[in-house]
TORLUM-777456 format. One record per residue (C-alpha): z, y negated, x; residue number from 1. Coordinates in steps of 0.001 Angstrom, whole numbers, plus 500000, padded with zeros to 6 digits. Each point is the difference from the previous one (the first is absolute). Layout:
BEGIN
Z / Y / X / NUM
...
***
This chain:
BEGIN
397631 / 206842 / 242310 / 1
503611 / 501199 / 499073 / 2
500308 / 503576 / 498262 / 3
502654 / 498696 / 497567 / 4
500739 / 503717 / 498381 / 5
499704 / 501807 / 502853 / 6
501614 / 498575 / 502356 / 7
503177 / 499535 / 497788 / 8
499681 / 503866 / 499305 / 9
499690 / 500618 / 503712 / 10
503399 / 497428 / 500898 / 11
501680 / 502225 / 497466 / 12
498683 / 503056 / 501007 / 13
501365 / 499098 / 503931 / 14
503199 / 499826 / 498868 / 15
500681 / 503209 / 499287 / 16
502434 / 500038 / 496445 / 17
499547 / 503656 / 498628 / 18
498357 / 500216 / 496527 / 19
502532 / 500939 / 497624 / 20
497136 / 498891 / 497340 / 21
496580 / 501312 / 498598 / 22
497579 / 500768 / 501277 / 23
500677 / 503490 / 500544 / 24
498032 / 500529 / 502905 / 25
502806 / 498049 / 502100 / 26
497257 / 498843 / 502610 / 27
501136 / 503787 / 501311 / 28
497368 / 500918 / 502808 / 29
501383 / 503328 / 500190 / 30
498405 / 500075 / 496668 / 31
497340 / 497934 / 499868 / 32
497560 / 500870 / 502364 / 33
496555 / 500176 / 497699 / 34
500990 / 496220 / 498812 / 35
498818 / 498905 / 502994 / 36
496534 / 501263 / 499520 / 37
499776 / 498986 / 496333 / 38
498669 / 496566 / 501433 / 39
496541 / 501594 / 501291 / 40
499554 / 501824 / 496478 / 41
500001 / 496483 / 497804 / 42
497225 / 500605 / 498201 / 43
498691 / 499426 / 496316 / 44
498123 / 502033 / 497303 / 45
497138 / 501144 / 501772 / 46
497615 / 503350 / 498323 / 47
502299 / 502282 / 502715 / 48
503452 / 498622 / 499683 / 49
500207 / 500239 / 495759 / 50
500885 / 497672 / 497642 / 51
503893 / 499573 / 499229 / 52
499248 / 498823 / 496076 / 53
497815 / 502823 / 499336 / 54
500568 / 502509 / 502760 / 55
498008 / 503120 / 500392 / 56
500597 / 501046 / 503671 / 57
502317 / 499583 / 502405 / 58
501945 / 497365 / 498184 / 59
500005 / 502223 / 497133 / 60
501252 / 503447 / 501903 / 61
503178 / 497547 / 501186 / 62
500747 / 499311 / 496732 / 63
500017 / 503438 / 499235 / 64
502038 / 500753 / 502688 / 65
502621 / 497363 / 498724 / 66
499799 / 501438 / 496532 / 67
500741 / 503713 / 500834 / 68
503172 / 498717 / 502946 / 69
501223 / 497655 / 496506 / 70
499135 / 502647 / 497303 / 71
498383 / 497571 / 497989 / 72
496420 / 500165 / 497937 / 73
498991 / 497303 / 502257 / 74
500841 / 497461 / 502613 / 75
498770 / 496785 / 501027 / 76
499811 / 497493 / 502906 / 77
501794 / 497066 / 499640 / 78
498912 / 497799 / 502944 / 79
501518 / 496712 / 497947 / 80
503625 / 501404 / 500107 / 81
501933 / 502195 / 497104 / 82
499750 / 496285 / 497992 / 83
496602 / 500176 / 498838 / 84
500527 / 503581 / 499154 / 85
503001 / 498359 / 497918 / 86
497661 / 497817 / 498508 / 87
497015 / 502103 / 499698 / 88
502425 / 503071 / 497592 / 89
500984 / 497179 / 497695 / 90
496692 / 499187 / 499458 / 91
498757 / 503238 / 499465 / 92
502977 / 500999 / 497644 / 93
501126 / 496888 / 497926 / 94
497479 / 497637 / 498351 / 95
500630 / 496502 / 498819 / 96
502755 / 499417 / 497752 / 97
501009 / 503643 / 500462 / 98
503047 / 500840 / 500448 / 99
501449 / 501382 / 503600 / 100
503612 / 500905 / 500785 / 101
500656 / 498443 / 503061 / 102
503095 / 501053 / 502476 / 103
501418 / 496220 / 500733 / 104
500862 / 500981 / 503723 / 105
496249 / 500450 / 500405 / 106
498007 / 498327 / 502980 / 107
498479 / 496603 / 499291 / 108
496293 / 501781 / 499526 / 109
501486 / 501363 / 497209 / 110
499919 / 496542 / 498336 / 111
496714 / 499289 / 501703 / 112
498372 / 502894 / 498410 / 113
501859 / 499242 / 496567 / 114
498516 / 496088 / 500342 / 115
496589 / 501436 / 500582 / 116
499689 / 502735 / 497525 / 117
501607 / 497597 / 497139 / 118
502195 / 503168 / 499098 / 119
503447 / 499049 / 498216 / 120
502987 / 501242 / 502187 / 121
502954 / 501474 / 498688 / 122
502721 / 499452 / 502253 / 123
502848 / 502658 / 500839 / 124
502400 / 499504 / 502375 / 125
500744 / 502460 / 502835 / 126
504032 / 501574 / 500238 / 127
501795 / 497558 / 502548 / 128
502674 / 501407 / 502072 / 129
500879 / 498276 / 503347 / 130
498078 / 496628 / 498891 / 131
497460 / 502473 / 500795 / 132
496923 / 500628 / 497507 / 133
500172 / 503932 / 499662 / 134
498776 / 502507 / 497892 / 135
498313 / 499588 / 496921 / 136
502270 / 501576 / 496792 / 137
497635 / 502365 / 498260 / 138
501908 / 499141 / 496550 / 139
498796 / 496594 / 500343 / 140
496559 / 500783 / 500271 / 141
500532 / 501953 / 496808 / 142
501366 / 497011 / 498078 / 143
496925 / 498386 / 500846 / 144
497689 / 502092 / 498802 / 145
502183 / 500367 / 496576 / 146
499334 / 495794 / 500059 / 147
497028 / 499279 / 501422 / 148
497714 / 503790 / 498825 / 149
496760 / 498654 / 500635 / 150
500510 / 499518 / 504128 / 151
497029 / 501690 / 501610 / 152
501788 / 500605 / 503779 / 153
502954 / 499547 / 502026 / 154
500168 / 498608 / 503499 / 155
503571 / 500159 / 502236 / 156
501019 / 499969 / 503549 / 157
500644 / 503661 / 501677 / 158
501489 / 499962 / 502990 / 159
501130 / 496273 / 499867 / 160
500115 / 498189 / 503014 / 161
503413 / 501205 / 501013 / 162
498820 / 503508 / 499517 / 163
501403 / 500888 / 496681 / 164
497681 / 502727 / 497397 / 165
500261 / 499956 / 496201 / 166
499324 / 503207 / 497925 / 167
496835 / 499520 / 499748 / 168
499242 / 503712 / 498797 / 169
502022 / 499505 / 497129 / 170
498825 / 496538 / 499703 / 171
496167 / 501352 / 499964 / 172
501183 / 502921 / 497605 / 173
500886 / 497180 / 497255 / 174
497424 / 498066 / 500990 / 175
497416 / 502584 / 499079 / 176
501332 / 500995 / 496609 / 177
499152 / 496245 / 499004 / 178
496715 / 500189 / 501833 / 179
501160 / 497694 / 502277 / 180
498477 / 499462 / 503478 / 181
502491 / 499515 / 502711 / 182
499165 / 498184 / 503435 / 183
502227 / 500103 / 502823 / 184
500067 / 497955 / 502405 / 185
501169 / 502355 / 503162 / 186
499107 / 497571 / 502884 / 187
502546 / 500871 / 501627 / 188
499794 / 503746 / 499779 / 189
496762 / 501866 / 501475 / 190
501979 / 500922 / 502734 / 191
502251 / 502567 / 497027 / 192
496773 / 502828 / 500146 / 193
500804 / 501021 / 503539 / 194
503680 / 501012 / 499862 / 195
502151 / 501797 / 497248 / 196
502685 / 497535 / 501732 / 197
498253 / 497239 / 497942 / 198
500129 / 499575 / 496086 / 199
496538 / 501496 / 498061 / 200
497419 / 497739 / 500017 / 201
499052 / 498465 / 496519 / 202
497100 / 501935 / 499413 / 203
501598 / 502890 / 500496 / 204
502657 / 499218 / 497450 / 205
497554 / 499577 / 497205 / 206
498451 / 496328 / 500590 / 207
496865 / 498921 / 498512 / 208
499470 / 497582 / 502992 / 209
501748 / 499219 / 503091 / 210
499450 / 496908 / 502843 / 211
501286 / 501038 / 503521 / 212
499448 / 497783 / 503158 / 213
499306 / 501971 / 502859 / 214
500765 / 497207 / 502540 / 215
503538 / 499502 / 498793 / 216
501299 / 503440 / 500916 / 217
496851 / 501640 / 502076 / 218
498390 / 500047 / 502925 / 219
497308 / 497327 / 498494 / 220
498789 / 496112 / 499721 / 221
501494 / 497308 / 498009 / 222
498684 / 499692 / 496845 / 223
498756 / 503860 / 499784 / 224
500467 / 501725 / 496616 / 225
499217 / 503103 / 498133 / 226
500143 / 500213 / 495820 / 227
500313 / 503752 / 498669 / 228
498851 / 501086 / 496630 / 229
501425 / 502997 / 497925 / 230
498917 / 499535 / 497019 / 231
498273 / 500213 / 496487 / 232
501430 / 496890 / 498309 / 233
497950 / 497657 / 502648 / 234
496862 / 499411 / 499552 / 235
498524 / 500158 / 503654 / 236
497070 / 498467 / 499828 / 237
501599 / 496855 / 498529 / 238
502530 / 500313 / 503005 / 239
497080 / 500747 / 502544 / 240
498256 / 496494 / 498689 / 241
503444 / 498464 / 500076 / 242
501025 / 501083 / 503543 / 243
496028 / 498318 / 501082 / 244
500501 / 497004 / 498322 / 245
503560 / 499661 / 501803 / 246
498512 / 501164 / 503481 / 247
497726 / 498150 / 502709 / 248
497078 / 501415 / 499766 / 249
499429 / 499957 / 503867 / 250
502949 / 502275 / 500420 / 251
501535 / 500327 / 503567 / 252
499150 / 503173 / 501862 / 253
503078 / 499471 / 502010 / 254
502412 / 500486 / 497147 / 255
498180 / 502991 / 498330 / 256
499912 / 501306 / 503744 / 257
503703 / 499349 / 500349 / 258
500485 / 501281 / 496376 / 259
498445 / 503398 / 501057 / 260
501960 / 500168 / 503438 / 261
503184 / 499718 / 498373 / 262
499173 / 502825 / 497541 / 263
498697 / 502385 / 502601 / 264
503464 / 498848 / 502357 / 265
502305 / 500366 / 496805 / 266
498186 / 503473 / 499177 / 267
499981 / 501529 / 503707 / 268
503692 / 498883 / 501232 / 269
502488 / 501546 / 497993 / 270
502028 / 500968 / 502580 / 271
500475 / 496476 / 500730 / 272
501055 / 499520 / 496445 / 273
502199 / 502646 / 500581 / 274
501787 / 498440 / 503166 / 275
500241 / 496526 / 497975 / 276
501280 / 501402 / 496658 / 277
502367 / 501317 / 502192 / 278
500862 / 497928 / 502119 / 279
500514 / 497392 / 497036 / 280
502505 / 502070 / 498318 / 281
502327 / 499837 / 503469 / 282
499558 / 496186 / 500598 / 283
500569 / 499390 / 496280 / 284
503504 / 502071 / 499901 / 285
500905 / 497375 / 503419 / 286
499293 / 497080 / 497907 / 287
501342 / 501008 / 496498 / 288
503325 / 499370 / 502208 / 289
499909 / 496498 / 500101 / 290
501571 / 498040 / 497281 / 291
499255 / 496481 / 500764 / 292
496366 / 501086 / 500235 / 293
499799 / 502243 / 497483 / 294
496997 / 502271 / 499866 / 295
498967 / 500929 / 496493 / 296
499838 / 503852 / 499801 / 297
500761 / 502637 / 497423 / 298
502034 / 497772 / 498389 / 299
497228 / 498011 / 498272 / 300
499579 / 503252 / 497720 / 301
502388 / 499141 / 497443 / 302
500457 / 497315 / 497230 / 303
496462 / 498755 / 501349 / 304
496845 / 502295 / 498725 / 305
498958 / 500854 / 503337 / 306
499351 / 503931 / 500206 / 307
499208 / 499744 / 503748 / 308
500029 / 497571 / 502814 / 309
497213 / 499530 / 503467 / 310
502363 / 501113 / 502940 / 311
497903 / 498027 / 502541 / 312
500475 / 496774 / 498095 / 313
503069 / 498793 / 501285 / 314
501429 / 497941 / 497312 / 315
503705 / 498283 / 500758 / 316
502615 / 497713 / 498001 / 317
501005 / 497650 / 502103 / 318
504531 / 500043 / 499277 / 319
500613 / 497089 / 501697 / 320
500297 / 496085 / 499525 / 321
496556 / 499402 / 502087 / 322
496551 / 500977 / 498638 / 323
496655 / 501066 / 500715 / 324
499001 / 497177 / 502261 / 325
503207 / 500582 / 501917 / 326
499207 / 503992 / 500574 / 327
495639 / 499505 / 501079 / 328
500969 / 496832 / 502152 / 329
502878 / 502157 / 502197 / 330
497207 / 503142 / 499659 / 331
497459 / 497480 / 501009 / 332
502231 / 498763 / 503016 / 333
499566 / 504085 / 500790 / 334
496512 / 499995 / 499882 / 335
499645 / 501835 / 496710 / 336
498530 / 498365 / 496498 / 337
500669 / 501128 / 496810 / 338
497648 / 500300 / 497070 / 339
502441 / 498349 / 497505 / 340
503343 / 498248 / 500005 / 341
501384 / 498499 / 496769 / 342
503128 / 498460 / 498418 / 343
501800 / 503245 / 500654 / 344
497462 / 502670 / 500734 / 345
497472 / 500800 / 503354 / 346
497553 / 502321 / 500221 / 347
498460 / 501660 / 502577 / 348
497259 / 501860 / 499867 / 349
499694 / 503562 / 502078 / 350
496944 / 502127 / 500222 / 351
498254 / 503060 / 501936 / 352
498961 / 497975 / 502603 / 353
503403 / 498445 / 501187 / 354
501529 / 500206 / 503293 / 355
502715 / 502373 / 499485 / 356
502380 / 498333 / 502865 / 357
499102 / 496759 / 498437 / 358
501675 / 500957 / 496748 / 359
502874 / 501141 / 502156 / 360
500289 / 496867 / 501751 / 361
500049 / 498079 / 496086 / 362
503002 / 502240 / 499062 / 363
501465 / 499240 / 502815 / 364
499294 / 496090 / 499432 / 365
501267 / 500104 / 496214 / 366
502877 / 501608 / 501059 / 367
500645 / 497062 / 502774 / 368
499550 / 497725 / 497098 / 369
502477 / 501708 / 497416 / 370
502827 / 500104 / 502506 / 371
500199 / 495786 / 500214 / 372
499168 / 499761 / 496323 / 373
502938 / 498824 / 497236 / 374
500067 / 502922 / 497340 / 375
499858 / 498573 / 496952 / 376
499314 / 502174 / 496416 / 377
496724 / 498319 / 498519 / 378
500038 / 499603 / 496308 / 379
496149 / 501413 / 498956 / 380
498574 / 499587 / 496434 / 381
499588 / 503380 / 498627 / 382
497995 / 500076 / 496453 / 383
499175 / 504009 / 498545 / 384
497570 / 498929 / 497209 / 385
497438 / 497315 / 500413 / 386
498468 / 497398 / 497477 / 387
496556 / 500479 / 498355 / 388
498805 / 496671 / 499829 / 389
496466 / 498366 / 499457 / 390
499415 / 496933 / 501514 / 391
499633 / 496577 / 498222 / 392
496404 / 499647 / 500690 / 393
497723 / 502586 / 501311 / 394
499213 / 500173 / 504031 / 395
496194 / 499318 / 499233 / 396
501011 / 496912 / 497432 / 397
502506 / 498547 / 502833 / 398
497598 / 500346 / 502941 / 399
497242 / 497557 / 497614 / 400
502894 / 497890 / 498503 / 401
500645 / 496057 / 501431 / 402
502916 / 500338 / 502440 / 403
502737 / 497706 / 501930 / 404
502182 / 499724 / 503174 / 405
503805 / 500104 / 499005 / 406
503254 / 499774 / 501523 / 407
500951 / 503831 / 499626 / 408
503298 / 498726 / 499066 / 409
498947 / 498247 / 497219 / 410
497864 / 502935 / 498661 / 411
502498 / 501392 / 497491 / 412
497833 / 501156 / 497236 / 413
496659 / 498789 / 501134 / 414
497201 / 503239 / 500113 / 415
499402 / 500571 / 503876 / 416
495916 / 499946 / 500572 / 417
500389 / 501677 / 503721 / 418
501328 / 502847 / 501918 / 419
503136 / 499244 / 501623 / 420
500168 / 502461 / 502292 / 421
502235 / 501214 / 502995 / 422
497938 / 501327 / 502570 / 423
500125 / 502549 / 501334 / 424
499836 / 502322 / 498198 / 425
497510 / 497717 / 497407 / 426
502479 / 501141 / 496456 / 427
499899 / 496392 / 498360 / 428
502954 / 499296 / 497919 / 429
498310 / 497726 / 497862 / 430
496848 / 500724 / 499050 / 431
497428 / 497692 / 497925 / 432
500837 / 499621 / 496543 / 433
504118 / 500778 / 500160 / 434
502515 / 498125 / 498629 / 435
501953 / 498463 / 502913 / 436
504093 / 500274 / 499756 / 437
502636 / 499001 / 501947 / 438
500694 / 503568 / 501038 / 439
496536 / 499297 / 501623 / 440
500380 / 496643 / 501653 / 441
503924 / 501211 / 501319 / 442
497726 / 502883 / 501518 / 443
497120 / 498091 / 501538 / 444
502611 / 497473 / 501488 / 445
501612 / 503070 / 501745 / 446
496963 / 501110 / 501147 / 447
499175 / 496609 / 501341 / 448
503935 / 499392 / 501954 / 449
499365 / 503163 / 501663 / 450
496926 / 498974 / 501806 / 451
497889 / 502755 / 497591 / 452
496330 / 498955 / 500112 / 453
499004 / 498997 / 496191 / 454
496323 / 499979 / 499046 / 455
499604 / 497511 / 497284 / 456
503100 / 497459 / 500822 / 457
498832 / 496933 / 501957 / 458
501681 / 498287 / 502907 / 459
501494 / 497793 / 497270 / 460
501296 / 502885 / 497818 / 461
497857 / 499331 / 497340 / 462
497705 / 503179 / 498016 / 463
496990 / 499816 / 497528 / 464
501066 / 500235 / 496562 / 465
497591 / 499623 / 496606 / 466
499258 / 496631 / 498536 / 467
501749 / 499381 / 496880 / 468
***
């Protein structure tokens, strides 16, 4: 009987292409020693091992430990990923027909959650600089409010996937004076507690909720999560229900293990933060001398909203007449993979548990790479104030609604009923209920001659839209 999953995971594994993507754990041995007795401890809710929906022992002290590293009120197990914690803080916050301002760079359980709770998103768009989605402009948010004064919470993106933080103390600050919850999705970010190298984690800058995924940037499983409360404009025991109904209720043991170990590794090794923070800063001053690759640095700090940046999220423009593709195949060729490569971005994603010579060996690479590259001065969209939109028909209303396949080139006009959704990193650029343009189509069709993996296109280029 063939193994299908595994032994495709093992081929890959034998051929030895260093992890430049999540999860954060790298497969490092060095640091990974207790995964390999998680196995023997795969139990389930048993009168000595606690209860993970209504913990009052050992289950319960973890969380407690979580909560005082985090300096939240509380902290929970996510053993579904950060996206049903997503899901489960809209539900708590915003209910149906209520109104929600929504950050439009958000991940696609955003839009889940917004489908499922019925709320009524308003829309504002992040600043752009790059081509890049960036920071949120804080006097946007306050033209919202002035328009829309009955929105109940706020949910944005902070870091984004290329490692770029909004204000979100000053967003929370305004926030609060309109009784506004905020959410923050920080998936990205649980690795910020455990250096002063890092940016401040949400909750420490004033957020009512925030979503991190331990696997992407710890030493943890796929699919681990923790959501952090600070807050007395939640209602916890709505979010408690919410975060049940959203959850298996035969939760793995394995991930709340792994959950824990990455905690107690984060907590106990600074010094190894230390050495990393460190040794970041050197490799990043080698790169930020390339042009062709051009690593994003300090520069991203102006014209952009972006207060602060992730240093180990290495995050380059690509200043060249090839793209993305180009830059992972010739990596891949080198036996490294990248998390992301776009139009004219890649990302790769760096965390505690990296090799350090490995790193060295991917400077070394990128700079192999620059030197037989064409310079050639990219001209990036660059947008300081965003829209604030509602969409056409609400995401709950679209997902019920009578839909077709069409041509995406014949879509001008028609209300899109799908995500349509590069992935990674999951940030759909149409979302259900939107008006598609030709800006749009121009953009998927980019996305598509660049060999950029689409979620909602079909081999024959053709996307759900409403029925008229």
């Amino acid at each position: 009987m063939a193994r299908y999953i595994y032994d495709k995971l093992k081929e890959y594994k034998n051929k030895n292409i260093y992890p430049l993507y999540m999860p954060g754990h790298k497969r490092n041995e060095k640091f990974l020693k207790d995964f390999y007795e998680f196995i023997d401890l795969d139990f389930t809710e048993l009168d000595e091992t606690d209860n993970m929906h209504k913990p009052t022992d050992v289950i319960k002290k973890c969380k407690n430990l979580i909560s005082n590293t985090f300096a939240s009120d509380d902290s929970y197990f996510l053993v579904n990923g950060s996206s049903c914690g997503i899901i489960a803080s809209i539900l708590a916050c915003v209910e149906p027909n209520e109104e929600i301002l929504v950050a439009k760079n958000c991940h696609i359980s955003v839009y889940n959650g917004l489908a499922l709770s019925g709320a009524s998103p308003i829309y504002i768009e992040p600043t752009i600089k790059y081509s890049i989605p960036c920071g949120i402009n804080i006097k946007d948010i306050e033209k919202a409010i002035k328009k829309y004064p009955n929105i109940k919470a706020c949910i944005l993106t902070s870091p984004t996937y290329e490692g770029f933080v909004s204000d979100i103390e000053n967003i929370a600050k305004l926030l609060h004076k309109n009784n506004i919850i905020l959410i923050v999705d920080e998936a990205h970010g649980a690795h910020f507690n455990f250096s002063e190298k890092f940016p401040k984690t949400a909750i420490k800058c004033g957020a009512d909720i925030s979503i991190q995924s331990f696997h992407k940037t710890m030493p943890s499983f796929t699919q681990c999560g923790v959501l952090h409360i600070n807050s007395k404009l939640v209602n916890k025991k709505k979010l408690e229900q919410c975060l049940s109904i959203m959850q298996t209720t035969s939760p793995s043991y394995m991930f709340m293990l792994s959950i824990e170990y990455a905690t107690d590794f984060c907590i106990n090794n600074e010094n190894l933060f230390d050495d990393y923070t460190l040794f970041l800063e050197t490799l990043r001053k080698d790169l930020k001398t390339l042009k062709k690759i051009k690593l994003i640095d300090d520069d991203i700090l102006k014209d952009s909203n972006v207060i602060d940046f992730d240093i180990s999220r290495l995050t380059f423009l690509i200043n060249s007449d090839v793209n993305g593709s180009y830059i992972n195949d010739v990596l891949k060729e080198n036996k490294f993979q990248l998390e992301m490569y776009g139009n004219n971005h890649i990302i790769a994603i760096s965390t505690i548990c990296d090799d350090f010579d490995k790193l060295l060996e991917l400077k070394n690479i990128l700079f192999k790479i620059a030197k037989n590259l064409t310079y050639k001065e990219l001209e990036f969209i660059n947008k300081k104030e965003g829209l604030i939109t509602k969409p056409k028909v609400l995401p709950k209303d679209t997902f019920y609604k009578a839909k077709i396949l069409k041509d995406i080139n014949c879509c001008d006009g028609n209300i899109n009923a799908n995500f349509i959704t590069p992935y990674p990193p999951g940030i759909p650029i149409l979302t259900p209920g939107d008006i598609i343009t030709k800006e749009i189509i121009n953009k998927i069709n980019i996305y598509l001659k660049n060999n950029i993996n689409i979620l909602g296109v079909n081999n024959k280029k053709e996307i759900e839209i409403l029925l008229d």
